[in-house]
N, CA, C, O and CB atoms as a CASP TS submission, in Angstrom:
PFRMAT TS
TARGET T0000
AUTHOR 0000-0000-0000
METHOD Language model
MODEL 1
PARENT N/A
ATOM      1  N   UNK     1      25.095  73.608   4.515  1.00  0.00           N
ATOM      2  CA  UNK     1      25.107  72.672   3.378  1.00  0.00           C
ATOM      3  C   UNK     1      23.784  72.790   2.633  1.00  0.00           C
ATOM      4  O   UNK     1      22.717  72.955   3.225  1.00  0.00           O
ATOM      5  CB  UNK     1      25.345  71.196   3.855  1.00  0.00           C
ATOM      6  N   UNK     2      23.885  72.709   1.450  1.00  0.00           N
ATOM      7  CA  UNK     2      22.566  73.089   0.261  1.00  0.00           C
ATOM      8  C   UNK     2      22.028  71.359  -0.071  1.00  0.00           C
ATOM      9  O   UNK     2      22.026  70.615  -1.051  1.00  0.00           O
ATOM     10  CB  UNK     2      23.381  74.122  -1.685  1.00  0.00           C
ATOM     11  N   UNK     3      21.617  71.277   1.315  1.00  0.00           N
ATOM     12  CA  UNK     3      20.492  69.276   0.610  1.00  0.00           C
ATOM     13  C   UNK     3      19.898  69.970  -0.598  1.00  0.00           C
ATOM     14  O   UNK     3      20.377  69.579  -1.662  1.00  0.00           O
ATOM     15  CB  UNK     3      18.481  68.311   2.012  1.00  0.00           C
ATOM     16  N   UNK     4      19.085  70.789  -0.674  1.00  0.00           N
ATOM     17  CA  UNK     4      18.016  70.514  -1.995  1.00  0.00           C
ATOM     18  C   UNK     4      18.705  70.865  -3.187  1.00  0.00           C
ATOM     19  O   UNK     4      18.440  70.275  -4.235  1.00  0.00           O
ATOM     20  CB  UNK     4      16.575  71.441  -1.993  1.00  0.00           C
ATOM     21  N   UNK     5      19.742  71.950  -3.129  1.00  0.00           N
ATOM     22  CA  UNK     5      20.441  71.767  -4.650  1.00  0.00           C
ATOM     23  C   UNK     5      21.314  70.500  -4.694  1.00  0.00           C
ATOM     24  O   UNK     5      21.621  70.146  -5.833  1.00  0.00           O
ATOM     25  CB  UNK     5      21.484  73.104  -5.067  1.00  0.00           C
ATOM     26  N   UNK     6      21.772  69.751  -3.684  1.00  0.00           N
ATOM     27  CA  UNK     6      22.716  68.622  -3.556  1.00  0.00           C
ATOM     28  C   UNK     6      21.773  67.643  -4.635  1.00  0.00           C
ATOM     29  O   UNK     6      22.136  67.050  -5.651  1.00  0.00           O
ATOM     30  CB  UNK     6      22.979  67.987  -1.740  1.00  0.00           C
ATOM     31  N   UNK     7      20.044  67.750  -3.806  1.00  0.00           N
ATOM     32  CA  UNK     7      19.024  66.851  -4.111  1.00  0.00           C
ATOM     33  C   UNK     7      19.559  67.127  -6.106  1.00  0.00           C
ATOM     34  O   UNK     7      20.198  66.419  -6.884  1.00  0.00           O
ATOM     35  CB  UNK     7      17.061  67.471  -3.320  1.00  0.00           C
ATOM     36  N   UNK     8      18.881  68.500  -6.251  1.00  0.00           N
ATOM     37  CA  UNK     8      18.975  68.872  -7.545  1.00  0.00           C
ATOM     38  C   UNK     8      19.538  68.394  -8.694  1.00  0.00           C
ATOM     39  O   UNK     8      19.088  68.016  -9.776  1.00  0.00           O
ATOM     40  CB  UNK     8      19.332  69.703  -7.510  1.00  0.00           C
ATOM     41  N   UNK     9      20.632  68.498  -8.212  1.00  0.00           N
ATOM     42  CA  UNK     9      22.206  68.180  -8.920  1.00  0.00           C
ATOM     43  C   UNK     9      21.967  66.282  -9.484  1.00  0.00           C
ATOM     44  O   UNK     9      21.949  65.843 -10.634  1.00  0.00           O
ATOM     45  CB  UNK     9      23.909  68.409  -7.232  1.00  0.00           C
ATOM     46  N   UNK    10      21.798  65.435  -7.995  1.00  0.00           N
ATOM     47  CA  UNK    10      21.567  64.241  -8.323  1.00  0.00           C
ATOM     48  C   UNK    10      20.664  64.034  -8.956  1.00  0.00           C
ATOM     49  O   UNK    10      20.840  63.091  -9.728  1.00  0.00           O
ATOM     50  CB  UNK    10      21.524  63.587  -7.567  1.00  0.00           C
ATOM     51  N   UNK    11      19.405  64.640  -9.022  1.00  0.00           N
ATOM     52  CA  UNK    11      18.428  64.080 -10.402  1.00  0.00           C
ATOM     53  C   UNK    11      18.942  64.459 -11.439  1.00  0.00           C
ATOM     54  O   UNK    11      18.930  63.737 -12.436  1.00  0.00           O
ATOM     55  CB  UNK    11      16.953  64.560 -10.576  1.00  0.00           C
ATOM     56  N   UNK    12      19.587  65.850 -11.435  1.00  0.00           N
ATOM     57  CA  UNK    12      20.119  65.720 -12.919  1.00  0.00           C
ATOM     58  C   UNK    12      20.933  65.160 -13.490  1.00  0.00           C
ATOM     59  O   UNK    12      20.985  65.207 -14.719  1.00  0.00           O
ATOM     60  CB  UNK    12      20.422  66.476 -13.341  1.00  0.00           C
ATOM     61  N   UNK    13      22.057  64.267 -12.532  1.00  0.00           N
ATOM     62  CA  UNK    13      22.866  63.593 -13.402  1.00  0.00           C
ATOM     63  C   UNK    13      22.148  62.332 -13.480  1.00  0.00           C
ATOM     64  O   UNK    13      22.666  61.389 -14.078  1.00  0.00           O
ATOM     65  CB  UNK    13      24.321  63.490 -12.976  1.00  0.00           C
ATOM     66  N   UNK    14      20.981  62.222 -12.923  1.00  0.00           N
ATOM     67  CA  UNK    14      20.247  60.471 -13.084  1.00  0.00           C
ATOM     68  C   UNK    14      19.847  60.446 -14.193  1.00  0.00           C
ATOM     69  O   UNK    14      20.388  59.764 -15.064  1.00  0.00           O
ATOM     70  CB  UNK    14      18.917  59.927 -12.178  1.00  0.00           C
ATOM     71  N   UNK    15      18.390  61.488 -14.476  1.00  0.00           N
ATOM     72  CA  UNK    15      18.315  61.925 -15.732  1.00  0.00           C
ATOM     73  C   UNK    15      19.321  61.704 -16.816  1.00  0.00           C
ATOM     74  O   UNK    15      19.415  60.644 -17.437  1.00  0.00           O
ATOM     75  CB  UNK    15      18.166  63.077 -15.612  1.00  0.00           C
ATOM     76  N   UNK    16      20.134  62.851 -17.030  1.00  0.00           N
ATOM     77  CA  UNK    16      21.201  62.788 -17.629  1.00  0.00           C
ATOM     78  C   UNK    16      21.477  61.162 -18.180  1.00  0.00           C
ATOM     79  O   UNK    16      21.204  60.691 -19.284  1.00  0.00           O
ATOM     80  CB  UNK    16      22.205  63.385 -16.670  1.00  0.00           C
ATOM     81  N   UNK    17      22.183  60.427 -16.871  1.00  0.00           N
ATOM     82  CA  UNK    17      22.653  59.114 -17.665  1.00  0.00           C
ATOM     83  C   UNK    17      21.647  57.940 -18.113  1.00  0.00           C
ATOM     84  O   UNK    17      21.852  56.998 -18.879  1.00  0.00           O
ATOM     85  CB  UNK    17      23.665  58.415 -16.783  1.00  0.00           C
ATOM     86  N   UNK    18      20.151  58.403 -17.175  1.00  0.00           N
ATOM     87  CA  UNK    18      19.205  57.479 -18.067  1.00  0.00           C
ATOM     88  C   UNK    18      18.961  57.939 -19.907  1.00  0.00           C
ATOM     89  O   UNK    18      19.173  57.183 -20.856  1.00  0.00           O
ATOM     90  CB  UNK    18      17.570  57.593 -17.194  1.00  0.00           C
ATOM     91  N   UNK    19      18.535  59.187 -19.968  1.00  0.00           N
ATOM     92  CA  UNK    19      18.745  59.847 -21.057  1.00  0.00           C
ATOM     93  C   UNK    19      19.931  58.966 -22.192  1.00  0.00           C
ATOM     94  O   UNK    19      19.769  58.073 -23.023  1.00  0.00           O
ATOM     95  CB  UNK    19      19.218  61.311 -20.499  1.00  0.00           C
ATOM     96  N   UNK    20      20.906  59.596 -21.809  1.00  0.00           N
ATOM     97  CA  UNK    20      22.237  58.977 -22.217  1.00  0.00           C
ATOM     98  C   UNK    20      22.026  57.145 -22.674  1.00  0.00           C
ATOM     99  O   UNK    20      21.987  56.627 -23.790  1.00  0.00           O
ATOM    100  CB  UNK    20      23.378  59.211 -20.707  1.00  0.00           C
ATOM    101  N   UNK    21      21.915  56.483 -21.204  1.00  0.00           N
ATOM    102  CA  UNK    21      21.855  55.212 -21.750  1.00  0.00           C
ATOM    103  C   UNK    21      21.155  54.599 -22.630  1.00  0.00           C
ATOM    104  O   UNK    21      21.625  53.714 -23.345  1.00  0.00           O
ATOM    105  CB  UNK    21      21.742  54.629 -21.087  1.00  0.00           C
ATOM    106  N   UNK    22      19.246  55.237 -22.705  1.00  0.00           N
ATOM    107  CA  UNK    22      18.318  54.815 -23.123  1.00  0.00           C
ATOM    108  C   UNK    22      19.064  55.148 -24.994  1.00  0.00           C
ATOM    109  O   UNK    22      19.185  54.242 -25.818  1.00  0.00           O
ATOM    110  CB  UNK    22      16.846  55.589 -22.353  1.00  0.00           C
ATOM    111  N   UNK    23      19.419  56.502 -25.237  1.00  0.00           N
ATOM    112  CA  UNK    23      19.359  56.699 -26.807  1.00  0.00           C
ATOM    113  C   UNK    23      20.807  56.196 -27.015  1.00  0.00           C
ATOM    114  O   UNK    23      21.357  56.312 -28.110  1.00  0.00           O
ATOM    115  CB  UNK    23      19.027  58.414 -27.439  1.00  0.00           C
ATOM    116  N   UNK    24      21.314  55.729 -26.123  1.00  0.00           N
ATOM    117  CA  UNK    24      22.898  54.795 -26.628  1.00  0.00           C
ATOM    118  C   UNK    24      21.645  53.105 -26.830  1.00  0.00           C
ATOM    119  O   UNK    24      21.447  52.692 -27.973  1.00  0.00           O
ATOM    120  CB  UNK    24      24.862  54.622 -24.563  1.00  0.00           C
ATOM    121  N   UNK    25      21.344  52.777 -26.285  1.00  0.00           N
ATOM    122  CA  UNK    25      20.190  51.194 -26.312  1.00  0.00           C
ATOM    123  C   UNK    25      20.055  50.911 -27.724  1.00  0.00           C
ATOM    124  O   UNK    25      20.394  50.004 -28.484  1.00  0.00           O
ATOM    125  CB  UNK    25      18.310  51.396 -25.629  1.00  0.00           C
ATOM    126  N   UNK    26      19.106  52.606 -27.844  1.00  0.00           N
ATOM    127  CA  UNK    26      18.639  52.753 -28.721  1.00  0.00           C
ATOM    128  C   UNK    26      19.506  52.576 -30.261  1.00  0.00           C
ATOM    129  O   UNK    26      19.139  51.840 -31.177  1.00  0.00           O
ATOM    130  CB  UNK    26      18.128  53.793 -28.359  1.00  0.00           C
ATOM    131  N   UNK    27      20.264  53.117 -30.262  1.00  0.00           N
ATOM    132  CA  UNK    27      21.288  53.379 -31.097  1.00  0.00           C
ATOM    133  C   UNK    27      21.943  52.203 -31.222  1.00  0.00           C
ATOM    134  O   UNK    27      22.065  52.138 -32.445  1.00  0.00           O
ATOM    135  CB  UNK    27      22.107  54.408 -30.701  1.00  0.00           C
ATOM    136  N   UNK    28      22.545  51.036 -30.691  1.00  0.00           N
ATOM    137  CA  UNK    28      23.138  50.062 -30.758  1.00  0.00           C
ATOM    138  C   UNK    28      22.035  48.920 -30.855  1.00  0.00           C
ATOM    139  O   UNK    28      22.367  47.814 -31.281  1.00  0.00           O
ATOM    140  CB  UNK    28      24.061  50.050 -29.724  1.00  0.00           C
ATOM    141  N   UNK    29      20.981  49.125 -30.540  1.00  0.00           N
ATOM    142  CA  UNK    29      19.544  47.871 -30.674  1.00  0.00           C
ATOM    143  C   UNK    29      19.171  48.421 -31.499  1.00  0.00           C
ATOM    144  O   UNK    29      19.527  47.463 -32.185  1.00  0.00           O
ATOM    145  CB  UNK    29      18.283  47.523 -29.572  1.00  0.00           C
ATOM    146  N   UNK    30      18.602  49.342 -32.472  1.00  0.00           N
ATOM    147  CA  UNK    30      17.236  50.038 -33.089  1.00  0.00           C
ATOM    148  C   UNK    30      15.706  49.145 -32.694  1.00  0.00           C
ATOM    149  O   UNK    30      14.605  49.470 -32.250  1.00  0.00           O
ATOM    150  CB  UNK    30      17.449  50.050 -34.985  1.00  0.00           C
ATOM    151  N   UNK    31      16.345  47.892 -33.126  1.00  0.00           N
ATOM    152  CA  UNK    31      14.734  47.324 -33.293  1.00  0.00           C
ATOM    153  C   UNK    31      14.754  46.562 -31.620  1.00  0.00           C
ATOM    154  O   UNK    31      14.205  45.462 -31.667  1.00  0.00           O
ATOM    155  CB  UNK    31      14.436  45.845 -35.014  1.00  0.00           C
ATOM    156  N   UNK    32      15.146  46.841 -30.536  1.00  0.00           N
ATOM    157  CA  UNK    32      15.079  46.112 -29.133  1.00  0.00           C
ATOM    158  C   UNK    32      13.237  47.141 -28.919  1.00  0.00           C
ATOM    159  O   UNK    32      12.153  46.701 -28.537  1.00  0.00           O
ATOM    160  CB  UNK    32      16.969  46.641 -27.630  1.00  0.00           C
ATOM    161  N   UNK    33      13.554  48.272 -29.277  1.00  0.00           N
ATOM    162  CA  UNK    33      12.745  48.990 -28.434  1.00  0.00           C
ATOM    163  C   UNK    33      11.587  48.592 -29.073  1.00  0.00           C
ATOM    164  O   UNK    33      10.587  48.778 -28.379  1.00  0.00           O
ATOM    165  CB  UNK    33      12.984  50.483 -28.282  1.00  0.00           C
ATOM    166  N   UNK    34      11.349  48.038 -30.320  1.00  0.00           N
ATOM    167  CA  UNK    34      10.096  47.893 -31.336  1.00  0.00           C
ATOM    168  C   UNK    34      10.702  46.074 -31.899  1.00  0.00           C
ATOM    169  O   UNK    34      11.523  45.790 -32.771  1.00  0.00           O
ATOM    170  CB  UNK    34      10.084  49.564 -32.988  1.00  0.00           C
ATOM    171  N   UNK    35      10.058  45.340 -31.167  1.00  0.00           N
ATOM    172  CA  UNK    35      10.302  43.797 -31.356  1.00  0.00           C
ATOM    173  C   UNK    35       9.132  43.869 -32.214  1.00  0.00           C
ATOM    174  O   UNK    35       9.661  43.843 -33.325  1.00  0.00           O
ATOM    175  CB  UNK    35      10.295  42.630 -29.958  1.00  0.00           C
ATOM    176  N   UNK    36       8.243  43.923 -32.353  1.00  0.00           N
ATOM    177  CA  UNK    36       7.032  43.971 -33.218  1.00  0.00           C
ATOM    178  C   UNK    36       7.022  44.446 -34.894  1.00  0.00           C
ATOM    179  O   UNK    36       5.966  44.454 -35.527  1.00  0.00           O
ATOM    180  CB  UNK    36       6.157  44.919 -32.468  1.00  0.00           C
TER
END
């Protein structure tokens, strides 16, 4: 069994959906990220 590409794989889809969620935030808030 391949743990470290297993490892691999799971950061990239974490990445991936933080990525994802943060510029969806972004996109549906504009001004959440800049209250100022």
């Amino acid at each position: 069994m391949n743990i470290p590409g297993l490892i691999n794989a799971l950061g990239l889809l974490v990445l991936a959906f933080a990525l994802g969620f943060f510029s969806a935030l972004q996109l549906v808030q504009p001004m959440a990220a800049f209250p100022f």
